[in-house]
C-alpha positions as CSV (number, residue, x, y, z in Angstrom):
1,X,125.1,170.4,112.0
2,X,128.8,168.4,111.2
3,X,129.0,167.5,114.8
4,X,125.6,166.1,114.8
5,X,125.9,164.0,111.8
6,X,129.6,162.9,112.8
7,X,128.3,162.3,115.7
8,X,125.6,159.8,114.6
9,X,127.6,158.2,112.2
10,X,130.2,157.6,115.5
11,X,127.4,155.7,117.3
12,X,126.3,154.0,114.3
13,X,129.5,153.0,114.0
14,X,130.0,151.6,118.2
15,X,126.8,149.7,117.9
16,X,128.2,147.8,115.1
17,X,131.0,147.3,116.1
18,X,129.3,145.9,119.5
19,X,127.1,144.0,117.6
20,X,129.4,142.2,115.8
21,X,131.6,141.3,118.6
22,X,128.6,139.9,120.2
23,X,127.4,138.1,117.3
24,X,131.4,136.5,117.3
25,X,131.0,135.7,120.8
26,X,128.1,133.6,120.7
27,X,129.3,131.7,117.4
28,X,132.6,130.8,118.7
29,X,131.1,129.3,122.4
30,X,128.6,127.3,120.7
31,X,129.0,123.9,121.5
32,X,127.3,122.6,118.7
33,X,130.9,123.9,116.4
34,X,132.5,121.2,119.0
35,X,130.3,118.6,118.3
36,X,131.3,118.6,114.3
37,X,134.8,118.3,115.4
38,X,134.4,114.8,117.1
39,X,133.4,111.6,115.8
40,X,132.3,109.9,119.2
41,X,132.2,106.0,119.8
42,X,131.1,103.3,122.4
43,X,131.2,99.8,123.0
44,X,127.6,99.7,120.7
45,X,130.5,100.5,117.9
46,X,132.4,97.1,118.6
47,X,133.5,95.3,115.1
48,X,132.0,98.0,113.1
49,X,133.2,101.0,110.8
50,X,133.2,104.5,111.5
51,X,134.6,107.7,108.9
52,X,135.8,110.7,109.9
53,X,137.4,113.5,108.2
54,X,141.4,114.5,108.6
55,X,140.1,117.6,110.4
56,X,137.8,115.7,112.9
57,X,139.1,113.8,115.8
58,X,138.2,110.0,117.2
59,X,136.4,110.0,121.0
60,X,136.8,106.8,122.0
61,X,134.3,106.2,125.5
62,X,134.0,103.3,126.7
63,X,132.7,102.1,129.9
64,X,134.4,100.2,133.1
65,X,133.8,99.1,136.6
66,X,136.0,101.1,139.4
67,X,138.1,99.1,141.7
68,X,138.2,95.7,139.7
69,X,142.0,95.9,138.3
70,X,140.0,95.9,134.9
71,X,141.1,98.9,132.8
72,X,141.1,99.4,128.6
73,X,144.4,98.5,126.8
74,X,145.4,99.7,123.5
75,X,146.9,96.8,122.4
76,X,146.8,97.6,118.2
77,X,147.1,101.4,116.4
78,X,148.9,101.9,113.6
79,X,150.8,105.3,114.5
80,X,150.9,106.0,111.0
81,X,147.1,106.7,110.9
82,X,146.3,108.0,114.3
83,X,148.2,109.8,117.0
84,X,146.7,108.6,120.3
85,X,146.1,111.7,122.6
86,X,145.5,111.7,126.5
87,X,142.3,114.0,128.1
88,X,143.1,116.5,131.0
89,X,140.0,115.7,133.2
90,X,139.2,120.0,132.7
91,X,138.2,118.6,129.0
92,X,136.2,115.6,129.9
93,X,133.9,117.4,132.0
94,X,133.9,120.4,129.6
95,X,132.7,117.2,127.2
96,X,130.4,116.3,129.8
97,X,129.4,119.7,130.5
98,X,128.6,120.5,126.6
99,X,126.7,117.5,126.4
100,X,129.9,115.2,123.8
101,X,129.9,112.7,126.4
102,X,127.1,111.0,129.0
103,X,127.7,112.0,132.6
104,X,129.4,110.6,134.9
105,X,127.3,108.0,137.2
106,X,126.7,108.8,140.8
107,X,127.8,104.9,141.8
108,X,131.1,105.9,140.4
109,X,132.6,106.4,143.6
110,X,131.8,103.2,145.1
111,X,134.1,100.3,144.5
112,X,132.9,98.5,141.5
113,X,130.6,101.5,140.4
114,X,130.2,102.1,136.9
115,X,133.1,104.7,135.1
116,X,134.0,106.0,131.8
117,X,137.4,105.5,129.7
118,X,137.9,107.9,127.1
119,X,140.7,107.8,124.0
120,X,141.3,110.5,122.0
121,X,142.7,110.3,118.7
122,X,143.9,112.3,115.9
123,X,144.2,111.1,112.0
124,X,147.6,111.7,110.6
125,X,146.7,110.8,106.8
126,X,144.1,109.5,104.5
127,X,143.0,105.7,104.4
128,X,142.0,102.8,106.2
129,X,143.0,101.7,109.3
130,X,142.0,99.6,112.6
131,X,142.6,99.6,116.2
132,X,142.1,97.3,119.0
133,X,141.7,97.4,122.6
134,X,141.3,94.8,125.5
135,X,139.8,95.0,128.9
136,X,142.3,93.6,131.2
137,X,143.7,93.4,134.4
138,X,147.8,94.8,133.6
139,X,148.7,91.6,135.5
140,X,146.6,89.4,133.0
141,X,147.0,91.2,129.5
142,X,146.3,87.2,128.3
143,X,143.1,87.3,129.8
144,X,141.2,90.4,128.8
145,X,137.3,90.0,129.7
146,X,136.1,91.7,126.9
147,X,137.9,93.2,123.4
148,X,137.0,96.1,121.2
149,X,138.0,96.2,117.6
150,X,137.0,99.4,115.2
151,X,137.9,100.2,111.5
152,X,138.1,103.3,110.7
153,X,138.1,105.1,107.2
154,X,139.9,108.3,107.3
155,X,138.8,110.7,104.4
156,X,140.3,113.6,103.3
């Protein structure tokens, strides 16, 4: 009569325990958690203001044409706000994958085909800041075809 109740309370016991580890799983892969984490921004963003929280970070995408020479510059961040971080190409297609950033294009691997370039930042402190980027060739930085400005308000 013990054994059968120590017995049941022993399973009762497993299958919570399994139950919760499952439920901790599927929370933690959600990609939905990922999605809070990033504030994400494109060349439709161009002269405006985006916030963001000190525990979020900054996805900068913005779009380019393979082959050309022509590649986004960072050409004003103040360091003090943001820490400017590079993407392993594992975590953009992770992003990709969890649906954070568009696809890649099939034309990309023609010459001229359409491509993505992504910044990542990180807020170091509180306030209001601004950063500017230009699409240049590296041998004409004084010629950029196109220019993207963002303010940005970091809140606490």
């Amino acid at each position: 009569m013990i054994w059968n109740k120590t017995r049941s309370l022993l399973l009762s016991l497993i299958s919570a325990s399994v139950l919760i580890l499952a439920l901790l799983t599927f929370s933690v892969g959600r990609p939905q958690s990922s999605k809070k984490q990033y504030v994400v921004v494109g060349e439709n963003d161009n002269g405006t203001q985006k916030a963001l929280r000190l525990s979020q970070l900054l996805l900068l995408n913005l779009s380019e044409k393979s082959g050309t020479g022509y590649g986004w510059q960072v050409v004003r961040i103040d360091r003090e706000f943001l820490e400017l971080d590079t993407l392993k190409d594992e975590e953009l297609a992770s992003m990709r994958k969890n649906g954070l950033l568009p696809e890649l294009p099939e034309e990309k691997s023609r010459f001229g085909g359409a491509d993505w370039q992504v910044f990542r930042m990180k807020p170091r402190k509180a306030g209001t800041t601004s950063i500017e980027l230009d699409y240049a060739r590296p041998w004409q930085p004084e010629k950029p075809a196109k220019k993207f400005t963002l303010s940005i308000v970091v809140e606490r």
